[in-house]
MDTraj code that builds the backbone (N, CA, C; nanometers):
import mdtraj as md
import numpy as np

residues = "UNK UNK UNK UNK UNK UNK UNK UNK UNK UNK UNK UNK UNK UNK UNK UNK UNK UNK UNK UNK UNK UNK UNK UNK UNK UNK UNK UNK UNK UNK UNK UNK UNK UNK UNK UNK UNK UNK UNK UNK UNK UNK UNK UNK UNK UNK UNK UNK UNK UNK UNK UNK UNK UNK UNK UNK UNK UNK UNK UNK UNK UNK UNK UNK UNK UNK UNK UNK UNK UNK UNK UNK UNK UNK UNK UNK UNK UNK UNK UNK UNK UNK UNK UNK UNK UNK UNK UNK UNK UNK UNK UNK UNK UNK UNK UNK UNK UNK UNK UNK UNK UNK UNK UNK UNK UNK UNK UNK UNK UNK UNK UNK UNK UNK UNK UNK UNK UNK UNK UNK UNK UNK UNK UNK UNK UNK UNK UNK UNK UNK UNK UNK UNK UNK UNK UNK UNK UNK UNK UNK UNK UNK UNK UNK UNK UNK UNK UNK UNK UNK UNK UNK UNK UNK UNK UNK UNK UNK UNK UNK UNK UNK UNK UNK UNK UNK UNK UNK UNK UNK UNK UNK UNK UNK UNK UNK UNK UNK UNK UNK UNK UNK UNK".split()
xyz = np.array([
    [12.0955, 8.8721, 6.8608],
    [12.1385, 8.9625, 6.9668],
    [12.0382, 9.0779, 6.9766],
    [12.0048, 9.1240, 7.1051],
    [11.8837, 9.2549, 7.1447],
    [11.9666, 9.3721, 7.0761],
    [11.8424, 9.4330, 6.9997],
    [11.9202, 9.5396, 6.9707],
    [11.8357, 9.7125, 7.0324],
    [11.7175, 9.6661, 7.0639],
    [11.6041, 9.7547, 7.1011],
    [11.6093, 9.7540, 7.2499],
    [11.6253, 9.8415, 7.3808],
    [11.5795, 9.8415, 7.4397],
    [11.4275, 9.7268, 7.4709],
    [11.3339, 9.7375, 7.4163],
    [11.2270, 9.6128, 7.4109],
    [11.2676, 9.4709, 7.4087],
    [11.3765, 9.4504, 7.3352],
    [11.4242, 9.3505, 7.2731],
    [11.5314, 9.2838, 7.4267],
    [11.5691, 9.3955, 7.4595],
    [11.6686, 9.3865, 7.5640],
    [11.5813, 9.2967, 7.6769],
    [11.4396, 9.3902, 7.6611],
    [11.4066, 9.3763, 7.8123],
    [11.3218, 9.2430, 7.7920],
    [11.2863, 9.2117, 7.7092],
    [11.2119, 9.0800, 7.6836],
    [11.3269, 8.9833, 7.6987],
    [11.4432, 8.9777, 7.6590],
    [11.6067, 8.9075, 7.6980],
    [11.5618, 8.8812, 7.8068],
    [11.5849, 9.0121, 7.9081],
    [11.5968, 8.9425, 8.0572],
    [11.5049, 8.8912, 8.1020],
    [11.3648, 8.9350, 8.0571],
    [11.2630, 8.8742, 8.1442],
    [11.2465, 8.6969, 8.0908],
    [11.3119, 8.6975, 7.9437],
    [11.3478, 8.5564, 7.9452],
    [11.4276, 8.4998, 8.0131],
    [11.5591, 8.5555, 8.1025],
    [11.6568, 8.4855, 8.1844],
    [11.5730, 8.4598, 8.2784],
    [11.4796, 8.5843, 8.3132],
    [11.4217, 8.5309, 8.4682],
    [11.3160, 8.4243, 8.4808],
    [11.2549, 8.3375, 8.3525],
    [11.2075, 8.2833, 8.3404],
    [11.0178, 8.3102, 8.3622],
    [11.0006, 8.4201, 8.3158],
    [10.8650, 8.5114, 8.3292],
    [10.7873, 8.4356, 8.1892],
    [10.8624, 8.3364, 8.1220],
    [10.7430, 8.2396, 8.0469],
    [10.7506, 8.1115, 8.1070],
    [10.8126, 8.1090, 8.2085],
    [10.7257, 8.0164, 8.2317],
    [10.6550, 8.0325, 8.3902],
    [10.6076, 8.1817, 8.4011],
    [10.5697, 8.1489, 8.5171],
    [10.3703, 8.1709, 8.5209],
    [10.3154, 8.0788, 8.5653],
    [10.1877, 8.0805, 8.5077],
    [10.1152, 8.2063, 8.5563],
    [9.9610, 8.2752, 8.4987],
    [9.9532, 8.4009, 8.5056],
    [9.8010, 8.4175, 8.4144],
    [9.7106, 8.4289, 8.4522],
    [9.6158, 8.4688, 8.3836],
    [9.5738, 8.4515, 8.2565],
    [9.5510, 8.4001, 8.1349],
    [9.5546, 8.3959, 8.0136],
    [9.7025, 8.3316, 7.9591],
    [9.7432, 8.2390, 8.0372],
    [9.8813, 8.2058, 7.9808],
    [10.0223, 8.2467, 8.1008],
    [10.1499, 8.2993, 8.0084],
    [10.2310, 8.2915, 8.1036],
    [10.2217, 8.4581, 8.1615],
    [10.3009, 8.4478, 8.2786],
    [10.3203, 8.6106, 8.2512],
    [10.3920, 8.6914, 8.1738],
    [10.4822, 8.5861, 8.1254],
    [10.5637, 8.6700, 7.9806],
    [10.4372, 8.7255, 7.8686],
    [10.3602, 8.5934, 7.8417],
    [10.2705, 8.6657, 7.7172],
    [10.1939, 8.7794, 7.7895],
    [10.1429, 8.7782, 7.8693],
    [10.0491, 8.8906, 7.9715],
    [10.1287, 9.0184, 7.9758],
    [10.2871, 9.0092, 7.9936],
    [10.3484, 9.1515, 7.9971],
    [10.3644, 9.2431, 7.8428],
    [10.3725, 9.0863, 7.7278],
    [10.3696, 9.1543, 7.6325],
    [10.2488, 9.2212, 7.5705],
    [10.1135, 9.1547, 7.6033],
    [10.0178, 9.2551, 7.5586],
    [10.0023, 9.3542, 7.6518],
    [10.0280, 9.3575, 7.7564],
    [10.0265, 9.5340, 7.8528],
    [10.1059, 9.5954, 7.7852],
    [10.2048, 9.5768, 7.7476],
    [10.3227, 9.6690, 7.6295],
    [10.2512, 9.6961, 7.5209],
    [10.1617, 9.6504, 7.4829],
    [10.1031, 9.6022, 7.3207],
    [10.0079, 9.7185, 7.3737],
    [9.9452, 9.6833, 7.4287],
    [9.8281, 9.7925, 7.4828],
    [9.8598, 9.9103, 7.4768],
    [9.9580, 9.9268, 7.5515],
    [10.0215, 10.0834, 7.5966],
    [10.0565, 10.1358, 7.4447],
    [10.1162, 10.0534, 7.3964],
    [10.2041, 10.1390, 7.2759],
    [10.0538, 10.1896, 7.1867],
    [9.9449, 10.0699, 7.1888],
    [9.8449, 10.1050, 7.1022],
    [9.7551, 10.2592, 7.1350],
    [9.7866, 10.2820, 7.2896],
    [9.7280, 10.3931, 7.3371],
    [9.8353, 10.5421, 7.3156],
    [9.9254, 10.4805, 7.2414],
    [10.0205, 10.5912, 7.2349],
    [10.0998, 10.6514, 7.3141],
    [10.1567, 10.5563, 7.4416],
    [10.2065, 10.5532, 7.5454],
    [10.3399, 10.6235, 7.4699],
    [10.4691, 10.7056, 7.5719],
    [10.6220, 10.7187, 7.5123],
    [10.6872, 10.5906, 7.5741],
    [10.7860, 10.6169, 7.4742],
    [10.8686, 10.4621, 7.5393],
    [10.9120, 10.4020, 7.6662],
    [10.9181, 10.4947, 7.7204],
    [10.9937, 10.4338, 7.8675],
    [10.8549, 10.3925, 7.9455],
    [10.7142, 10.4687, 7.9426],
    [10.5904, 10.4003, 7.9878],
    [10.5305, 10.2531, 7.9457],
    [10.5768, 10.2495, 7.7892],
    [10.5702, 10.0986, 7.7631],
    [10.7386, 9.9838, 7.8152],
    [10.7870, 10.0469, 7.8311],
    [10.8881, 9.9565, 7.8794],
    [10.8370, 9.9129, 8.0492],
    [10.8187, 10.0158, 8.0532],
    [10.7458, 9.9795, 8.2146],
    [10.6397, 9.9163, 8.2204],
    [10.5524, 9.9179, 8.1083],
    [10.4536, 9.8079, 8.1584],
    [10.5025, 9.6523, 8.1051],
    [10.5712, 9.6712, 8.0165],
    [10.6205, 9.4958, 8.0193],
    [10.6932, 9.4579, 8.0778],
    [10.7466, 9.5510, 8.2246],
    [10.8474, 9.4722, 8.2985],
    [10.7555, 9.5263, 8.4470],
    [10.6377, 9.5552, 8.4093],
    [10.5229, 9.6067, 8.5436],
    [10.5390, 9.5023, 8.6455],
    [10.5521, 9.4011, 8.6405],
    [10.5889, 9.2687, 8.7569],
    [10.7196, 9.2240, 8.7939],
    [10.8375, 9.3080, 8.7520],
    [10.9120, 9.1976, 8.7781],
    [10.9521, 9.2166, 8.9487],
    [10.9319, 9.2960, 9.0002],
    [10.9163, 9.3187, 9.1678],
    [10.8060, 9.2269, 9.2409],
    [10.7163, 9.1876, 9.1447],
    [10.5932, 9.1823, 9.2127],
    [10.4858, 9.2706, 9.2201],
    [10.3678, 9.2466, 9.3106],
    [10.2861, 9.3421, 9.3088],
    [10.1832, 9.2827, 9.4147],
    [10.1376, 9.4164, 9.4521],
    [9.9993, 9.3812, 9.5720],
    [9.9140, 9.2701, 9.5534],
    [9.9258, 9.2321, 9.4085],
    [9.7769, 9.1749, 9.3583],
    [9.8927, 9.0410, 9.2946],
    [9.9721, 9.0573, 9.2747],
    [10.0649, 8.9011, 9.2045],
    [10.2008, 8.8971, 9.2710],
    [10.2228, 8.8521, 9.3661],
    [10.3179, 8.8630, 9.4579],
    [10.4467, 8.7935, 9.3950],
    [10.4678, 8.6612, 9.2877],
    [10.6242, 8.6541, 9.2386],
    [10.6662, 8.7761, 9.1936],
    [10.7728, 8.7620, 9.2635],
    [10.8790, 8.8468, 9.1898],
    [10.9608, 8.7916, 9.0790],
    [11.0084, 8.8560, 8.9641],
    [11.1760, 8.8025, 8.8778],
    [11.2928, 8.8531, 8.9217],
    [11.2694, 8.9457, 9.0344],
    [11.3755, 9.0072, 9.0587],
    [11.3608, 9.1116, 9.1931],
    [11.4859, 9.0699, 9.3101],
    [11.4423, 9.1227, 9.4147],
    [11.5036, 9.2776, 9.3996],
    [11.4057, 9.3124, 9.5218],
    [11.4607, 9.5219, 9.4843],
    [11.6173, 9.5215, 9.4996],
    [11.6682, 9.4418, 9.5382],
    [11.8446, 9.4906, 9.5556],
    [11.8764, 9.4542, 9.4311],
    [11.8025, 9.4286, 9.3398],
    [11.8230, 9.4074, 9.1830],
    [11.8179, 9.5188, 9.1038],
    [11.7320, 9.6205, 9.1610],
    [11.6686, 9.7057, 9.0871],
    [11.7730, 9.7931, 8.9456],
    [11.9280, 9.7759, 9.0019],
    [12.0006, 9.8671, 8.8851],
    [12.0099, 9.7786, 8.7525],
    [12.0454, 9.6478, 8.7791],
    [12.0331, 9.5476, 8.6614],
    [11.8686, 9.5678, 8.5746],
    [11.7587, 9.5916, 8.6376],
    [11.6385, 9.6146, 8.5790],
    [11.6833, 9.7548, 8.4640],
    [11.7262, 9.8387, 8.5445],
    [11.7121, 9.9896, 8.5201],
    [11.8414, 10.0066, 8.4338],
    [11.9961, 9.9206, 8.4336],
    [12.0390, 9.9121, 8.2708],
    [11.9975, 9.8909, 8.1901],
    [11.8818, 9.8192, 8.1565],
    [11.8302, 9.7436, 8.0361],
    [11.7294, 9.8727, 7.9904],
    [11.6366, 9.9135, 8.0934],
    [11.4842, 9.9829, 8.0771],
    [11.5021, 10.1138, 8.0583],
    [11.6270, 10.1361, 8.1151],
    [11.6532, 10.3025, 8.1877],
    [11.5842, 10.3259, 8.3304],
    [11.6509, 10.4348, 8.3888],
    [11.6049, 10.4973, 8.5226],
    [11.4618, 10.5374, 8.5460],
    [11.4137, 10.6019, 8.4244],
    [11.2713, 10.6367, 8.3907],
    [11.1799, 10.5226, 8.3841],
    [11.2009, 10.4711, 8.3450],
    [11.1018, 10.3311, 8.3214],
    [11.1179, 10.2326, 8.4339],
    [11.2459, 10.2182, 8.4807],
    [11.2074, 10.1670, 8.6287],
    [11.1679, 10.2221, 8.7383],
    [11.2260, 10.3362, 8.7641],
    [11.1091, 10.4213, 8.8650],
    [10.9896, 10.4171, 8.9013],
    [10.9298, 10.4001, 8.7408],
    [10.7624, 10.3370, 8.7028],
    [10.7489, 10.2428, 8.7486],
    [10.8562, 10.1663, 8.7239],
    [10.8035, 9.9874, 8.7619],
    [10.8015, 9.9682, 8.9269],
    [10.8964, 10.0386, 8.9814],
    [10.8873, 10.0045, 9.1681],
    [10.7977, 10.0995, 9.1733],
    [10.7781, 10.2096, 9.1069],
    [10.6522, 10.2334, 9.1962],
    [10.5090, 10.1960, 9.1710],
    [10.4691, 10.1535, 9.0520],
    [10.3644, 10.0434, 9.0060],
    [10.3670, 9.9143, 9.1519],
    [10.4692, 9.8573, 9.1463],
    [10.4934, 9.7187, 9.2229],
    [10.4661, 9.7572, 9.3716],
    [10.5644, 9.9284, 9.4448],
    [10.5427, 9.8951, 9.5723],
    [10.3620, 9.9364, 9.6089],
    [10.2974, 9.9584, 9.5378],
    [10.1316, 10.0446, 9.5446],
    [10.0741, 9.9119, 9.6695],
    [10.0298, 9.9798, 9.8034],
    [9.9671, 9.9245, 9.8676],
    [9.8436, 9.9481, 9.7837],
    [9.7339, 9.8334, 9.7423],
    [9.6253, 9.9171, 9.6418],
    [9.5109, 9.9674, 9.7843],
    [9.5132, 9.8326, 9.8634],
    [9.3863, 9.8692, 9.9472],
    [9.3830, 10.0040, 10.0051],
    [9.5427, 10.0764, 10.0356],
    [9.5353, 10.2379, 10.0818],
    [9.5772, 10.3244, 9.9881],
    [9.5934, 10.2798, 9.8855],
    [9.6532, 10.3962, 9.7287],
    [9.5203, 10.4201, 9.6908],
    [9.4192, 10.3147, 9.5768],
    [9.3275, 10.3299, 9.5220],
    [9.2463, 10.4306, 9.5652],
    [9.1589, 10.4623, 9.7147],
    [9.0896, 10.5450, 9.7031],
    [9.1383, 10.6917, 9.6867],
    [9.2684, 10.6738, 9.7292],
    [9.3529, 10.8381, 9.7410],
    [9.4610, 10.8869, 9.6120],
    [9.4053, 10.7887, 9.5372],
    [9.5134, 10.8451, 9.4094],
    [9.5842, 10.9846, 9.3569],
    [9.4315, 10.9859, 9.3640],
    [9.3709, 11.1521, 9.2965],
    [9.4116, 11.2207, 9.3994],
    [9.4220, 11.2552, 9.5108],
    [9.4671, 11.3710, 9.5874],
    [9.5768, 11.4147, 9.6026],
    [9.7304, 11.3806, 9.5372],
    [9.6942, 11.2272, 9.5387],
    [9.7932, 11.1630, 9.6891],
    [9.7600, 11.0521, 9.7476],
    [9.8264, 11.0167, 9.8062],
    [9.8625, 10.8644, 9.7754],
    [9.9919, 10.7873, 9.8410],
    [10.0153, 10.6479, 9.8141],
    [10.1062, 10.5794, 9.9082],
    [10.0792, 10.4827, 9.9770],
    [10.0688, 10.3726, 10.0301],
    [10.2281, 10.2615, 9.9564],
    [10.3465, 10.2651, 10.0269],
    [10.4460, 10.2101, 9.9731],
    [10.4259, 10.1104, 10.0522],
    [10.3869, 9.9760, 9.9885],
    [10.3883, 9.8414, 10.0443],
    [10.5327, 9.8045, 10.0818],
    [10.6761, 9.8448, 10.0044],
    [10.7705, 9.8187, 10.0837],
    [10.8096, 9.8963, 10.1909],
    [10.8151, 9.9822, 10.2296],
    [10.8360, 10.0435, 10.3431],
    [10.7301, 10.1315, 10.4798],
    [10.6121, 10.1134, 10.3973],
    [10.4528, 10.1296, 10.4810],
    [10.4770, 10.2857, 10.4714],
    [10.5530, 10.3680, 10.3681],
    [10.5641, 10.4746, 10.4208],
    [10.4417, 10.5429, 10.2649],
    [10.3494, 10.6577, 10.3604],
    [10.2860, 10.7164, 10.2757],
    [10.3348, 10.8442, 10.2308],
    [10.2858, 10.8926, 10.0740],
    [10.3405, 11.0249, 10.0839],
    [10.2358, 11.0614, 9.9369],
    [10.2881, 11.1866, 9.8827],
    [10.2590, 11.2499, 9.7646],
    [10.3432, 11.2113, 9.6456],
    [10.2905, 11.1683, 9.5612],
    [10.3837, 11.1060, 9.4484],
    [10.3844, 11.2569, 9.3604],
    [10.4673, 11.2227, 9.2089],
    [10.4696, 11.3300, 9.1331],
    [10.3533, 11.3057, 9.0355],
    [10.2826, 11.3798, 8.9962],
    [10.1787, 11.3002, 8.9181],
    [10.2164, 11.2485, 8.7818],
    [10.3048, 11.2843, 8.7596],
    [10.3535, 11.1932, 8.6566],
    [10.3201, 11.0122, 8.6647],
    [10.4195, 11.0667, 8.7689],
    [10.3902, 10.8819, 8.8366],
    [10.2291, 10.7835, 8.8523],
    [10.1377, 10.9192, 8.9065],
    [10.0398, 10.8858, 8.9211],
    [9.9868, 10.8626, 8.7991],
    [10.0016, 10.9416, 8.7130],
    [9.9486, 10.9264, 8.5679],
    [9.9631, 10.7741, 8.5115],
    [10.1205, 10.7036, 8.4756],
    [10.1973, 10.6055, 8.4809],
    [10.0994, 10.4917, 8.5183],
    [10.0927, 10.5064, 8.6929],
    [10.0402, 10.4163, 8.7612],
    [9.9121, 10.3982, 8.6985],
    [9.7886, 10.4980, 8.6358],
    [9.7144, 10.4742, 8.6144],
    [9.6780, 10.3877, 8.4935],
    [9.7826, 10.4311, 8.3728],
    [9.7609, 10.3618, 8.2271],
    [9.7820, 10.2297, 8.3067],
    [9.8966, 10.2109, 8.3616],
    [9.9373, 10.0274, 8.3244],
    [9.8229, 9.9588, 8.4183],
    [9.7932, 10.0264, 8.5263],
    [9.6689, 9.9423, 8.6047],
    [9.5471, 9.9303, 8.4875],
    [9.5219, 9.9894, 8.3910],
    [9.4600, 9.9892, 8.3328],
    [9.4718, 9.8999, 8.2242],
    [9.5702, 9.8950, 8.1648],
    [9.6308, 9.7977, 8.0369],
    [9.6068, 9.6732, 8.1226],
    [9.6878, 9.6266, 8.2282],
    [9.7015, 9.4939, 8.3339],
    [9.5969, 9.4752, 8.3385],
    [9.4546, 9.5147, 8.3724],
    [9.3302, 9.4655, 8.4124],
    [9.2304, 9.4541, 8.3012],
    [9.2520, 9.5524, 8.2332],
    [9.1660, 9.5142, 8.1034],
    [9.2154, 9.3930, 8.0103],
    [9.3703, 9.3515, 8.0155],
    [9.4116, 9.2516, 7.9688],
    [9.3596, 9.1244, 8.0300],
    [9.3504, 9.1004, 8.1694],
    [9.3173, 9.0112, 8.2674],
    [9.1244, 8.9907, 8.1988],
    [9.0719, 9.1087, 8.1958],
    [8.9051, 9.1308, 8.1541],
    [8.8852, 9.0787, 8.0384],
    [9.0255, 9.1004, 7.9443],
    [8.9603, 9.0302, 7.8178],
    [8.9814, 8.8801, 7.8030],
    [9.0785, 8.8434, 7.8797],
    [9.1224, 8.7125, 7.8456],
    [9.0686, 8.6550, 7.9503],
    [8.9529, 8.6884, 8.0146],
    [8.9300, 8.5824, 8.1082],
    [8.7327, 8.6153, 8.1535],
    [8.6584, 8.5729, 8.1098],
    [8.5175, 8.5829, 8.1001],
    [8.4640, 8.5951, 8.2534],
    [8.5416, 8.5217, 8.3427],
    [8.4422, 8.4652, 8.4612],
    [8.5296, 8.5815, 8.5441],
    [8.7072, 8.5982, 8.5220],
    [8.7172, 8.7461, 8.5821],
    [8.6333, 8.8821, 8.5789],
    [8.6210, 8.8719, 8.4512],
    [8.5735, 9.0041, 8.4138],
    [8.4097, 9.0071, 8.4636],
    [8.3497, 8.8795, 8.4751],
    [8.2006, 8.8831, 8.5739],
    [8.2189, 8.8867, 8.7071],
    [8.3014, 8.8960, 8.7410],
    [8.3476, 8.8595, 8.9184],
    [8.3837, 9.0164, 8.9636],
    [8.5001, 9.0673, 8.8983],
    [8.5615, 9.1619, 8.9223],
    [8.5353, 9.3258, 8.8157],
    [8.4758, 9.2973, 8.6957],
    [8.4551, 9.4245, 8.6393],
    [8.3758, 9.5475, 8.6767],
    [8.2578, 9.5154, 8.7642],
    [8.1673, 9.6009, 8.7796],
    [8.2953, 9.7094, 8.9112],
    [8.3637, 9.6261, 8.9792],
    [8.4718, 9.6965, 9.0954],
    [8.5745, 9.7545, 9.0113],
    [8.6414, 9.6919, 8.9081],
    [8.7108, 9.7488, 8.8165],
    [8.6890, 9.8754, 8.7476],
    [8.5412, 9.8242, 8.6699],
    [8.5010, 9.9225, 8.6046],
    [8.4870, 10.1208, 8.6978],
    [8.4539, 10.0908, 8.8455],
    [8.4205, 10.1922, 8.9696],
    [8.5908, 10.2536, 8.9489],
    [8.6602, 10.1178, 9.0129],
    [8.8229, 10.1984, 9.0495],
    [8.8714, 10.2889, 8.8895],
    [8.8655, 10.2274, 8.7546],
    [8.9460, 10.2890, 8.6244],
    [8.8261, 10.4303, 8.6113],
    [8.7045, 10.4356, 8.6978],
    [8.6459, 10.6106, 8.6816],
    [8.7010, 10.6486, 8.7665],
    [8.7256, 10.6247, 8.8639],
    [8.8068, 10.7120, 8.9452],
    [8.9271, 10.7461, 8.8844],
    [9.0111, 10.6948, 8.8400],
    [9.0892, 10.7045, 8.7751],
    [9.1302, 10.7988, 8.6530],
    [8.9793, 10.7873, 8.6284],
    [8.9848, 10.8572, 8.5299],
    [9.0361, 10.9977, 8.4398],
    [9.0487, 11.0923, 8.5365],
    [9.0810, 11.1752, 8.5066],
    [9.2857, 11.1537, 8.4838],
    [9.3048, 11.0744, 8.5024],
    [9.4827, 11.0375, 8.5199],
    [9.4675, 10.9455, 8.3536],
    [9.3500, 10.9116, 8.3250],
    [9.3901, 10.7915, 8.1953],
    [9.3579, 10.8893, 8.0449],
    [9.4528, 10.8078, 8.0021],
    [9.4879, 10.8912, 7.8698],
    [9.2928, 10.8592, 7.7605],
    [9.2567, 10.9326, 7.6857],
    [9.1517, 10.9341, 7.5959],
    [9.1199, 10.7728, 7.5469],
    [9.2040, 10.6995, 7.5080],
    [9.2003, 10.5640, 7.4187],
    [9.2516, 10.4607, 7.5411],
    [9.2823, 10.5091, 7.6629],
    [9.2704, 10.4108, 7.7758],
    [9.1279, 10.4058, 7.8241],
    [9.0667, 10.5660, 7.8653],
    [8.9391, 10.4966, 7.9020],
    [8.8359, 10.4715, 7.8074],
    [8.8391, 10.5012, 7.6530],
    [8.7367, 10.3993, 7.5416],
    [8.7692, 10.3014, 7.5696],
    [8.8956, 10.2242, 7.6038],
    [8.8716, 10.0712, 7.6170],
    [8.8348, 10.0176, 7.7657],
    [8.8257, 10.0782, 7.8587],
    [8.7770, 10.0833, 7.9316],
    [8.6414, 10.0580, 7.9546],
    [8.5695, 10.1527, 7.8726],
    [8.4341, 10.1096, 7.8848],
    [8.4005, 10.0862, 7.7514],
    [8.4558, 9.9880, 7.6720],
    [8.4498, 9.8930, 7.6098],
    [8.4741, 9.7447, 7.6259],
    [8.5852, 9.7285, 7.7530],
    [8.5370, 9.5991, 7.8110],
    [8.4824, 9.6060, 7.9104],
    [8.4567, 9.6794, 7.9567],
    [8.3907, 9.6836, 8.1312],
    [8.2447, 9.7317, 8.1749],
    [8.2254, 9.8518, 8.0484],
    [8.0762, 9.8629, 8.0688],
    [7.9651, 9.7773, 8.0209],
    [7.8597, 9.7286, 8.1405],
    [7.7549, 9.6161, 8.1313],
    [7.7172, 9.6214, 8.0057],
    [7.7159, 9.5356, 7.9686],
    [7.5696, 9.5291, 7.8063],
    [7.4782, 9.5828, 7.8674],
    [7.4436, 9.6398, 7.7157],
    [7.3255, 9.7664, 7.7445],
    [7.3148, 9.8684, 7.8596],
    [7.4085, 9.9263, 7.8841],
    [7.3832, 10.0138, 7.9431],
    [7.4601, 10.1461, 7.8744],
    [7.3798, 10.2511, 7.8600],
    [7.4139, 10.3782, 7.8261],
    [7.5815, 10.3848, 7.8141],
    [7.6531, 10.4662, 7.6765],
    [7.7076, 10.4716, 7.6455],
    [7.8174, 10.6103, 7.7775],
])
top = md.Topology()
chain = top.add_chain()
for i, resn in enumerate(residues, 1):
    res = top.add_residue(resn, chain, resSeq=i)
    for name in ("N", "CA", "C"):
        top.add_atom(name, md.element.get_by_symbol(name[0]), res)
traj = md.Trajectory(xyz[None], top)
């Protein structure tokens, strides 16, 4: 029986069947658990790592299954808490093509309702670790991603930068910056 919040939320994302749904390096169950793994290693608080292992279950700009539609959202948010799902719809609704360049000012792009506005930067902060954990996870476990897409990656997580915690962006440009190039 779950006795951890974590424990809880890995439960449901087992009901929703998030191992077996395929996903980059495996399922997206294993993929959510190292974004959790990540976060906690960066010294994330709890409700930020709860949010990144349940960072998909809405979906997202960039991985469109959902485990669970938004009229779901309170069943998410018993398990995670209010705090940690907040994170998660607003991770999921991020239009990226009109969020990304305006983070920082910051502005954002709600893919469910097209409506733009000013987030709290908290949120923005949030948004920034797990985009960060999610893609560097995707960078490590996948060679021909990380040649395709890192050098754009590597551009969007400096921008970013100033929102990512100290030991988000060392790994950052530890998987993303070119060999040999200046530290």
């Amino acid at each position: 029986m779950p006795t951890t919040a974590t424990e809880e939320a890995r439960a449901l994302l087992l009901r929703l069947a998030a191992d077996r749904v395929p996903h980059p390096g495996g399922t997206l169950l294993a993929h959510l658990d190292r974004v959790h793994a990540q976060l906690a290693h960066w010294g994330a608080r709890p409700a930020l790592r709860l949010a990144g292992l349940c960072h998909a279950c809405y979906g997202t700009d960039g991985f469109p299954t959902a485990l669970l539609p938004l009229d779901r959202r309170t069943e998410l948010a018993s398990v995670i808490g209010p705090e940690a799902e907040a994170v998660v719809h607003f991770y999921a609704s991020c239009d990226r093509g009109a969020t990304y360049p305006h983070l920082l000012e910051p502005l954002f792009r709600d893919r469910f309702t097209g409506r733009t506005y000013a987030p709290d930067p908290l949120l923005c902060t949030d948004f920034a670790e797990i985009t960060a954990a999610n893609e560097l996870d995707l960078a490590r476990r996948d060679p021909a991603f990380r040649e395709r897409w890192g050098p754009e990656l590597l551009t969007l997580l400096t921008r970013f930068r100033p929102l990512l915690s100290p030991p988000a962006w060392q790994d950052t440009l530890a998987v993303l910056r070119p060999a040999g190039s200046p530290p």
